[in-house]
N, C-alpha and C positions, 0 to 999 in steps of 0.2 A: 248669234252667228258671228264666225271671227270676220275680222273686220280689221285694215289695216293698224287701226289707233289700240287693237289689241294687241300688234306684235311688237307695242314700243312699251313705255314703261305703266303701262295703266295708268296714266293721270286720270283721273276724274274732272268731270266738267259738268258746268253748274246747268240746269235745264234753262230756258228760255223758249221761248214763244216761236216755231220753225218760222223760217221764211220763205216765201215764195222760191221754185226757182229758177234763177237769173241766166240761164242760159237760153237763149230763143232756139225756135225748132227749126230746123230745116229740112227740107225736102227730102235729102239724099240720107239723113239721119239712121231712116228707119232701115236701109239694106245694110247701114254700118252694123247695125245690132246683129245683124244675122250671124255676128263669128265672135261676140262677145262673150267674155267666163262666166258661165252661170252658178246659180249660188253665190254670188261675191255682194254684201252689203257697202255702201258707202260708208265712209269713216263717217259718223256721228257730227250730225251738223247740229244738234243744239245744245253748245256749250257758248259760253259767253268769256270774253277777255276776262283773264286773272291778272289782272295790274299789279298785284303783289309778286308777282313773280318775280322774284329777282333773280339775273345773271351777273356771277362775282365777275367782276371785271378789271380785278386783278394784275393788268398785263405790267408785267416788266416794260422799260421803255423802247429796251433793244427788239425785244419782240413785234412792235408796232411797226417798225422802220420798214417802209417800201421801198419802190424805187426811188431812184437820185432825182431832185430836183429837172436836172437835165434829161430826163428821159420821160417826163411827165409833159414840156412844152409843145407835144405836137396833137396835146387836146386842146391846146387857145383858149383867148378867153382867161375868165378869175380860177378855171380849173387848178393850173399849175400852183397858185395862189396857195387854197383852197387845202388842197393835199398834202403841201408845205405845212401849214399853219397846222393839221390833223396830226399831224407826225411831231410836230415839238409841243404841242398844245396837249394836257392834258383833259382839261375840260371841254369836250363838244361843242356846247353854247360859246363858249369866249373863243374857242376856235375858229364856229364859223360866223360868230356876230357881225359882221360887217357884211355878209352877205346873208344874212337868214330872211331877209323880206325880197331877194331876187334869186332864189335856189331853182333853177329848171329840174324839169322829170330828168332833163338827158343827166343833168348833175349829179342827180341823187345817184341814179343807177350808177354813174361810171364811181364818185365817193364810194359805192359799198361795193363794187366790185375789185376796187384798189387796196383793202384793205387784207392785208395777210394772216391774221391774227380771227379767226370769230369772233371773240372775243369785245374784240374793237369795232366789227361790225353789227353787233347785236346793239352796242352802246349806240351808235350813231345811229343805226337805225329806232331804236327808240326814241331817239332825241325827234326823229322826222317825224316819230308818230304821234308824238306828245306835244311839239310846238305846232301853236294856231297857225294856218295856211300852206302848211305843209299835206300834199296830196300825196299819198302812196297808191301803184297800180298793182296789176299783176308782174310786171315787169322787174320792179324792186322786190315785192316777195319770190318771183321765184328764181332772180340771184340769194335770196337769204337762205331759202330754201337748199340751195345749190352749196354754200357757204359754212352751214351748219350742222346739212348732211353728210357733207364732206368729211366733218369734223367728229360725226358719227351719233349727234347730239340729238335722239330720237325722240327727244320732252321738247327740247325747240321746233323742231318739225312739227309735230304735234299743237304743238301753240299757235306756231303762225298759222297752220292749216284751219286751225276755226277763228283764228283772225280773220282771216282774208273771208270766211260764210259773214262772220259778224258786221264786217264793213261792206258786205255786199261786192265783193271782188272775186268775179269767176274765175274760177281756174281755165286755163286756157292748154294746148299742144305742149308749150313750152314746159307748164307748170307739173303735167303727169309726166313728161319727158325729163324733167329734172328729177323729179319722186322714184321714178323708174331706176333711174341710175343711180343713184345714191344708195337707191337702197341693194341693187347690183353689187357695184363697189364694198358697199359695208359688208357683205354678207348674207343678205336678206333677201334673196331670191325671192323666197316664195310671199314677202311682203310687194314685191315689187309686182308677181302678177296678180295680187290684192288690186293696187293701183291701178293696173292697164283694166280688170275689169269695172272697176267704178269709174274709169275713162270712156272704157264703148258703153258703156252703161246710160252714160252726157250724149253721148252719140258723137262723140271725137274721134277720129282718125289719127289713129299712131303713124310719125313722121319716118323716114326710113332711116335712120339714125337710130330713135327707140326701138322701133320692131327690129334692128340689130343687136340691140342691148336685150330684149325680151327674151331673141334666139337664144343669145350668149346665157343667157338665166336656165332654160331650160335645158341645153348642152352641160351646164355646168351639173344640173341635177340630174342628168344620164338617162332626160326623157327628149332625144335622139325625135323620134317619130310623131311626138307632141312640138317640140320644133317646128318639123317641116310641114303640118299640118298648119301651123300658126301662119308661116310666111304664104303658103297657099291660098288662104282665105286674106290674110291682107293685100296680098296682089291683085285676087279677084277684084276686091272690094275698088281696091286703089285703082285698076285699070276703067272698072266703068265710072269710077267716080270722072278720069279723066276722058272716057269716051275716046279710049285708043291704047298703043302698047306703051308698058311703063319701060326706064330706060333704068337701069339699077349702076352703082356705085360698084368699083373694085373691091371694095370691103364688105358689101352683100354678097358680091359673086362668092366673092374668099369663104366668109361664113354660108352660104349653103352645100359649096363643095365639102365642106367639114362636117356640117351638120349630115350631108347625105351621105357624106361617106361614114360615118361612127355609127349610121343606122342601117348600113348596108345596102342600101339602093345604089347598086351598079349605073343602072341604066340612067337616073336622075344625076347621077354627077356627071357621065358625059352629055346628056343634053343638058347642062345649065353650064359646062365647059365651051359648048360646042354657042350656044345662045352668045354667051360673051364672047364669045371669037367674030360670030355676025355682028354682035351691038360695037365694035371697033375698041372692047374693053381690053386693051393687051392686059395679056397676065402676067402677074409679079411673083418674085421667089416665094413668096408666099400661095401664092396657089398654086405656083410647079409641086412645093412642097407637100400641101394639102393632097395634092393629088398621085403621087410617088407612093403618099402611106398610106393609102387608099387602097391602090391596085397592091401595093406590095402586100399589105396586108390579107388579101386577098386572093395571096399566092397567082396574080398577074403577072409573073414577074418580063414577059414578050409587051406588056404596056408599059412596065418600067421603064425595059429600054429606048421603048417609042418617044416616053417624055423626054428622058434624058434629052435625046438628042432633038427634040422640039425644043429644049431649051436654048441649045446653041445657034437653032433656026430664027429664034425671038429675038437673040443676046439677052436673054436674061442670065446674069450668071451665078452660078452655084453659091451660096453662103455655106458655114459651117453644120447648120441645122441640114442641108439638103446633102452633104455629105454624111454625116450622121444617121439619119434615115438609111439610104443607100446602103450602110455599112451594115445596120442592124438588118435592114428586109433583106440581103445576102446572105446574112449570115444563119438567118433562120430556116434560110433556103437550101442551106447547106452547102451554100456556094463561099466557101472559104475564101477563097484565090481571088474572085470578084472583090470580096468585102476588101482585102489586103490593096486590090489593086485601085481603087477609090481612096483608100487614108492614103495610097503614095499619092495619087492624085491632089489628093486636098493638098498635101503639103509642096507639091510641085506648084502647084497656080497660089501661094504665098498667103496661101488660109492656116493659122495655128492648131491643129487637134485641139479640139479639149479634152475635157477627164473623162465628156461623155463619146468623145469619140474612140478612145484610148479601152476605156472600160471594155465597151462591146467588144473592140478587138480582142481583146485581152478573151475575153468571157468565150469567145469562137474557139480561141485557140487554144484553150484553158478545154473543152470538152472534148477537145478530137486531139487531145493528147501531145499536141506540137509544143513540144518543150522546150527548144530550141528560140523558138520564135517567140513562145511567150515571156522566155528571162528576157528576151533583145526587147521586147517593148515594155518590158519591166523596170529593165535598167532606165530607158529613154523617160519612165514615167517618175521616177526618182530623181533623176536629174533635172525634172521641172517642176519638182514637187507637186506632183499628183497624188493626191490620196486614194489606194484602192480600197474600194466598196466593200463592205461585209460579203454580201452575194458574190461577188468575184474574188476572192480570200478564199471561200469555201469551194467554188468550184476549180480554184489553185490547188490546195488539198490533196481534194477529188484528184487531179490528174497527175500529182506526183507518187498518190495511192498506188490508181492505176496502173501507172508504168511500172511498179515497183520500185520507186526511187526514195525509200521509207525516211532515208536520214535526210533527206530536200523536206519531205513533206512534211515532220515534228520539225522542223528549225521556222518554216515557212508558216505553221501555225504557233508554233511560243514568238514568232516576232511579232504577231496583232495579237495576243491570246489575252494582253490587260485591257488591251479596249472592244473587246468584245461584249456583243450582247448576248442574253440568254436564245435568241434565233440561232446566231451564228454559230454559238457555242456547240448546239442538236447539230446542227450541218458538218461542224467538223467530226466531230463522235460520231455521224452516219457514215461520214468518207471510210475511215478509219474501220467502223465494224462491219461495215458492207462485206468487205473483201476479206473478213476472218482477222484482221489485227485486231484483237482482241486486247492485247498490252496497250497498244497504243490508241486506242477506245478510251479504256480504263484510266488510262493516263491523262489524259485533254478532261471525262469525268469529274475526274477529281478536281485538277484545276477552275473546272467550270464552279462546283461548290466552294472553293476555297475565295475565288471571287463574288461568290454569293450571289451567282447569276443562273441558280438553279430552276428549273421549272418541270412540268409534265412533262412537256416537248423532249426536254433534254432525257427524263428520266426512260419516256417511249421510245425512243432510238435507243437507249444503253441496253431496255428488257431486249430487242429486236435483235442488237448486238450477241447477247448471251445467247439468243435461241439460237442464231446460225450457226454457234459453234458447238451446241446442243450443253448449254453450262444453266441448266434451267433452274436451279438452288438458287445461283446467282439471281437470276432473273427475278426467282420470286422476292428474294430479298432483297433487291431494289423497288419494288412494289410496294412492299411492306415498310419499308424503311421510309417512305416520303411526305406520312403526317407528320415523322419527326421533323424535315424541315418545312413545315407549314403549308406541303402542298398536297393538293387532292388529288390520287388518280382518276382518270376519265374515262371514257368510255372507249377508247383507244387502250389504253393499259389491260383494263380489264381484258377486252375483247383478243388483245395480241397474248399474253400470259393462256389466253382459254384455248387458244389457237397453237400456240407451243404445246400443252400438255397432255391435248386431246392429239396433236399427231404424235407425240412421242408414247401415245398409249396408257397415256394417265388421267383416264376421265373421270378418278375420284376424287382426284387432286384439283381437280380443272372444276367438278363442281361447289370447293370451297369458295372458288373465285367469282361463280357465278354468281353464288348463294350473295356475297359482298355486295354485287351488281346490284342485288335485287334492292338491300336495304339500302344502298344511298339513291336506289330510283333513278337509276343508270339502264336498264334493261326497257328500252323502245322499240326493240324490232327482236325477232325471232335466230337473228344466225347466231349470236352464242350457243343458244341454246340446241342449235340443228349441229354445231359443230361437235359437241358433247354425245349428242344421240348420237351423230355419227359414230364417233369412238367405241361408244359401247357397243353399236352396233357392227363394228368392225369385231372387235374380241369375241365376238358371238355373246353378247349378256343382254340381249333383247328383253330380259324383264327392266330392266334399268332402262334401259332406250322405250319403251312405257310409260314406264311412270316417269320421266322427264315429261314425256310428251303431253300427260294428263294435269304434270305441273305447269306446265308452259300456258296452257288451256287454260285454268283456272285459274290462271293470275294475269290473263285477260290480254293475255301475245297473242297473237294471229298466226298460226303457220303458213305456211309459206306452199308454194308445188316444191321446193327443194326441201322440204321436211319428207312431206310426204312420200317424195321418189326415197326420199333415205331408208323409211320404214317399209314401202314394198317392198325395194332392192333386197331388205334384209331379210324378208320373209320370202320372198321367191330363193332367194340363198340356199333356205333349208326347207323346202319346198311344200313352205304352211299357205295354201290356197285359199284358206277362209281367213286369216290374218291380212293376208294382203289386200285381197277384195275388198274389208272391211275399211283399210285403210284408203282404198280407191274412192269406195262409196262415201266417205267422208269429206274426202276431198272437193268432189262433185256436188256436194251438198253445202259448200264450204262457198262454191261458185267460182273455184279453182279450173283454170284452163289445163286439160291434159297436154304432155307435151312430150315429147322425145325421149328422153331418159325415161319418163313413168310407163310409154308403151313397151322401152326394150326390157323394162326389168319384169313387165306381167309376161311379155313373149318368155323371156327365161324360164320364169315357172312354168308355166306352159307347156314349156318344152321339157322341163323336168319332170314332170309330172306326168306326162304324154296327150294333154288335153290336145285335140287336134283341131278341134271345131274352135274353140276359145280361140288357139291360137291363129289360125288364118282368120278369123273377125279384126281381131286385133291389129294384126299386118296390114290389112286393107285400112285400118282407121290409121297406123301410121304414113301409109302411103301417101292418104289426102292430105296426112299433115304437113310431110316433109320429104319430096319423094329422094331428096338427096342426102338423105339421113337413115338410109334404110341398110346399110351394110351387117352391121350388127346383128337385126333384128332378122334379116337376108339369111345369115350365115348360123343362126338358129330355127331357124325356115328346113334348110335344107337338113341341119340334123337328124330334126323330130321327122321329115318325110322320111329320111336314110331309115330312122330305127322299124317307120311301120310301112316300108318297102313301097312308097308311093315316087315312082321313081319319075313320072309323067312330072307331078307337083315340082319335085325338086329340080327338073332339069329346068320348067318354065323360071325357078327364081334364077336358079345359075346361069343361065343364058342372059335374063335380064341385068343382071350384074355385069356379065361381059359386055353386053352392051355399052354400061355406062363407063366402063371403062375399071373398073371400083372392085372386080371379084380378085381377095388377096390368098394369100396361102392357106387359111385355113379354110376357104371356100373350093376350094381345089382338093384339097387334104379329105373334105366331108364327101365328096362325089368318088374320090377313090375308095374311102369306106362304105359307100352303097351299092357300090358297083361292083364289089368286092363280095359283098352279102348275097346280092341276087345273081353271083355266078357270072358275071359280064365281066373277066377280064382281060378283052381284047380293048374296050372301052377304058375301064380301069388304064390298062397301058397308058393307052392315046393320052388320056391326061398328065399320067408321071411326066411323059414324056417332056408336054409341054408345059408343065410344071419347072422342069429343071433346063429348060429355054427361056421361061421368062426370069428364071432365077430367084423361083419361089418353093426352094426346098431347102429352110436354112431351122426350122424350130422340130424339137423329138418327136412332136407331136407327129409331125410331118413325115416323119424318117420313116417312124413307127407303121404309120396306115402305109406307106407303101412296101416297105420291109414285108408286112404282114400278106399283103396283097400279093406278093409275087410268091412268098410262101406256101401260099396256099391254092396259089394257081400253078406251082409245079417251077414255075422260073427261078430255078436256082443257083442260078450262074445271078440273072439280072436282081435278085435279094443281096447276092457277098456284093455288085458291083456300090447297091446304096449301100452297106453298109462301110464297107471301104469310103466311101465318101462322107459319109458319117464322122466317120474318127478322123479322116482331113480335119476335117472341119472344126474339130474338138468338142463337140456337141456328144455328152457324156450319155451314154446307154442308159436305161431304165430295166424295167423287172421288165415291162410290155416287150421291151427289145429282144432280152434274151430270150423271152417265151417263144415270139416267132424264130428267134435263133434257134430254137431247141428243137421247130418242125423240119428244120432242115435238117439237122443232124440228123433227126429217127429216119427219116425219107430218105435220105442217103447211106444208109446202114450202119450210125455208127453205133456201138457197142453203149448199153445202159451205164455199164462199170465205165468207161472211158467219159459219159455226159455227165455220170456226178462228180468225176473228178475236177471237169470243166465247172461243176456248180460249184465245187468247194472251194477253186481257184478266187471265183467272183464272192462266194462269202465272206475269207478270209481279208478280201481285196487288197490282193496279191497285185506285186510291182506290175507284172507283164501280165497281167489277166487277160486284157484284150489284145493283145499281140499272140497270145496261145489261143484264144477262142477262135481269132481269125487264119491263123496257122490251121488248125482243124476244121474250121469252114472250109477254107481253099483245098483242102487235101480230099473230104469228103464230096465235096461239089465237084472234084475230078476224078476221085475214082467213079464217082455214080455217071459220069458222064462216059469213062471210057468203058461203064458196065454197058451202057446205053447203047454205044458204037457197036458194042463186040455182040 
């Protein structure tokens, strides 16, 4: 079991005979246990002194030197003597000879606390524990303890700690309370809640001091909620031990505002704010602060300004850090002019910006494109020699990109471009190819390898670069070209290259890259592979979007519902109703959630196919799933009713759409084509009508069904008026268009020989084709009208 004395250097220690142990019980012992670590062994009490130990003690003599003579006189007494004599003396004994047979306890402690050096402390404490009548307590080991933990020396810890079992010297509050911290300070977190639990383990009480240093341990390791749990049960504990309310320390308040704030408990930091307001604890810029980044964090920002001005009701005033906060939770806020108006602030009440208040700004201004404002605090940061951050370098870049300010932006990155690192380096090569500069990508590139500060990162932004401007050779050939300098592509390269090739329609190409994926054992989830099927499945080569899929399977991926919807989709396409299903049933077997896209794409087929029944099942199981996801599925509804003249079905969908507010043009456009079919159109009207009132007559599709509609209902005036609007609009005729153009003609009398002339006009596509067709629409729709009259 680990055990503190395992996380220091494994000394070994020789077995001896356990002792009793020397801690008496007390009453109140047994409720301390109740919040003590479990699992935690005691450090290894049976070892016995290694007197060979030696510590080189070595010390230079300047190193020994403490305080002056004169500053030691107001411990009286042979003390001042005593410390004098230790500081020029290098031998201990001849040191303190003249007093070695009158050395008090208070002596000893204050000699080994006086000493600066370990070194020199180890020595003299040896000498105390080697000369006859000399008593050591708890007290002098756990200043030693304090002394040499300090100094990081986890073999001397470890030494005195089964000194003090060997001579029968219990550890005490003080002694876990020093172990604690030391081992805090060095690094050792999790050595130190070793110690606290072989402390409640004794049935000790951590002092409020330690249980602040324990907090600090576990904040430090980002267990936030293991913290506040900690201080909960030692309060409990602490309060009945005292049989009333505990009163806590400005420095506890301070740390559990923090700790509850990094854990998110809103409500716990203002009652333990609002506790120390009642316990008469004024708070300090440090808790204003604590609590600033708490709510701001927290997008609070009407608490923000509550503090703010609580602070000025306390006179607590603002330090640099509370302005720095302020500046950053602004600016995240999006509140530019805020954040601006606080750094004038700071430097109005005669607080100096730092670099990290300078930074933020900089960084605020730097995204929202204020160019102006960010060279004016640019220059101001130069002239105080501020160093700007990598991160804000590159989002500088970014916004001279942005604006088009190309020749700012290459001067602004070759002025940091030598001391860059391989992050930075990706970040400017993104700025750059983001936006299509492609040269200037290329360029920061190259530089990035000539300083030899190449990586994936960098090489992943240059592929991404190439694809946006569709130079996908490139792309592959930076791919390809990266073992030569020592690096590996990752599962980002791979995956963006698969992604380029399969949208650009190369999903042959795009499987060499997969194939790569697979041998370096790159291939842990399924979307390469769905983005490939895609492709083939776009080009119509569904045997290949197959057999991917069987590969995918067999090499023991998982697909996904976004497979699966790829492969109905594709089969309802071309309207294979036993493929699809297959692929349904799979999925459901798979223990795959149906969802949205899987029902619109079986409705499709459905509806291509004319299954009626299939498809209103379907609609109903979309409906439960998502009734605000129904448009699509809605607007394929009313189709398949339009084609089998179920005209009851189609108006209940269409009315429900108008309900939700959701029916668009082509849902309008489908009710004109059935109402059209079954002879109704006076209805048919009514909709054009309000069709081209809500200003939903703008696609051919649309033109078309109503064109055809009034065609065929004899309205041939209100046929030329859409088509006139039609060709406003520049919305180019189809074959469907002039077909119903052609009902009018015959309906209107015009001559067979005069309509193929008109077809030859549109074959040849001829300049004025539809300025003549419409010239012979309007002539024909007025003679037949004034046949009509006469």
């Amino acid at each position: 079991m680990l055990t503190p004395c395992d996380c220091f250097l494994h000394v070994p220690a020789q077995p001896r005979t356990p002792l009793p142990d020397l801690t008496a019980p007390a009453p109140w012992r047994e409720n301390v246990l109740n919040f003590q670590i479990k699992a935690v062994s005691a450090p290894a009490r049976t070892a016995e002194i290694c007197p060979e130990l030696v510590v080189p003690c070595m010390v230079p003599k300047h190193t020994v030197r403490g305080k002056k003579k004169g500053s030691w006189v107001h411990y009286g007494g042979s003390l001042p003597a005593m410390l004098e004599a230790l500081e020029h003396v290098r031998d201990v004994g001849e040191a303190l000879w003249a007093w070695k047979d009158t050395l008090s306890n208070r002596e000893r402690t204050i000699i080994l606390k006086e000493q600066k050096d370990w070194r020199r402390a180890v020595e003299i404490f040896d000498w105390f524990r080697w000369e006859q009548g000399h008593e050591l307590n708890v007290i002098h080991y756990n200043v030693m303890l304090y002394t040499v933990g300090k100094a990081r020396r986890w073999d001397l810890v470890l030494r005195l700690w089964h000194e003090m079992h060997s001579f029968g010297v219990a550890p005490d509050n003080s002694t876990y309370g020093t172990l604690i911290n030391v081992c805090c300070q060095g690094g050792r977190e999790s050595v130190a809640l070793l110690w606290l639990g072989d402390m409640c383990k004794r049935g000790l009480m951590p002092d409020e001091v330690t249980m602040n240093i324990v907090m600090q341990a576990h904040k430090k390791a980002g267990e936030y909620e293991t913290a506040g749990l900690f201080f909960e049960r030692w309060s409990s504990d602490s309060i009945r031990r005292m049989e009333g309310s505990s009163h806590y320390s400005l420095y506890t308040y301070n740390t559990l505002i923090d700790t509850y704030g990094k854990a998110g408990h809103l409500e716990k930091v203002s009652d333990t704010f609002n506790q120390m307001l009642r316990e008469g604890v004024a708070p300090s810029v440090v808790t204003f602060n604590s609590m600033i980044h708490v709510w701001g964090k927290h997008h609070r920002m009407e608490q923000v300004a509550s503090l703010v001005r609580m602070m000025e009701e306390f006179q607590c005033f603002p330090d640099t850090r509370t302005y720095n906060i302020l500046i950053a939770l602004y600016r995240e806020s999006n509140d530019i002019d805020i954040a601006e108006y606080y750094y004038c602030k700071m430097k109005g009440e005669n607080l100096v910006p730092d670099v990290v208040s300078c930074r933020t700004l900089l960084y605020g201004y730097s995204i929202r494109g204020m160019v102006t404002k960010a060279e004016a605090l640019l220059k101001e940061m130069d002239e105080r020699g501020f160093v700007v951050d990598e991160y804000t370098q590159s989002a500088l870049t970014r916004m001279y990109v942005n604006v088009g300010m190309l020749e700012q932006a290459w001067r602004w990155f070759d002025r940091f471009h030598h001391h860059m690192n391989s992050e930075c380096f990706s970040a400017n090569i993104d700025a750059f190819g983001e936006k299509g500069y492609i040269v200037l990508a290329e360029k920061a590139f190259i530089y990035c390898i000539k300083k030899k500060m190449l990586s994936v990162s960098a090489c992943n932004v240059m592929i991404k670069a190439y694809g946006l401007v569709e130079k996908l050779d490139e792309a592959c050939e930076i791919a390809d070209g990266m073992e030569r300098y020592g690096i590996l592509p990752d599962y980002v390269t791979y995956a963006s290259l698969i992604q380029l090739l399969s949208t650009a329609k190369l999903p042959k190409k795009a499987i060499y890259y997969l194939e790569k994926m697979k041998v370096v054992k790159l291939l842990s989830d399924c979307i390469p592979y769905s983005v490939v099927i895609s492709s083939f499945a776009k080009i119509g080569d569904l045997r290949m979007a197959e057999y991917l899929f069987r590969e995918m399977v067999m090499s023991g991926v998982r697909p996904d519902v976004f497979v699966y919807s790829i492969l109905i989709d594709a089969y309802a396409e071309v309207g294979n109703v036993q493929q699809a299903s297959a692929y349904f049933g799979l999925m459901k077997k798979d223990g795959l959630c149906e969802n949205v896209t899987i029902y619109n794409s079986l409705i499709k087929l459905y509806t291509k196919v004319g299954y009626v029944a299939e498809a209103r099942e379907t609609y109903k199981l979309l409906k439960s799933l998502d009734a605000n996801a129904i448009l699509y599925a809605s607007n394929c509804m009313i189709d398949l009713y339009s084609d089998h003249c179920m005209v009851k079905e189609a108006c209940e969908v269409f009315e429900g759409l108008k309900v939700r507010g959701i029916a668009n043009e082509f849902s309008h456009a489908m009710m004109v084509c059935m109402y059209k079919k079954v002879g109704r159109y006076d209805v048919a009207h009514r909709i054009c009508k309000e069709m081209q009132a809500l200003g939903l007559l703008t696609q051919l599709l649309s033109y078309n069904s109503v064109i055809q509609m009034y065609a065929s209902g004899g309205r041939m005036e209100e046929a030329l008026k859409i088509f006139k609007k039609m060709l406003a609009s520049n919305t180019a005729p189809n074959d469907a268009t002039f077909q119903a153009l052609k009902v009018i003609l015959v309906r209107s009398g015009v001559t067979k020989n005069e309509t193929r002339k008109l077809e030859l006009l549109r074959r040849n596509n001829t300049h004025d084709c539809l300025r003549q067709w419409y010239r012979a629409l309007s002539s024909a729709v007025r003679s037949s009208a004034n046949s009509f009259q006469t």
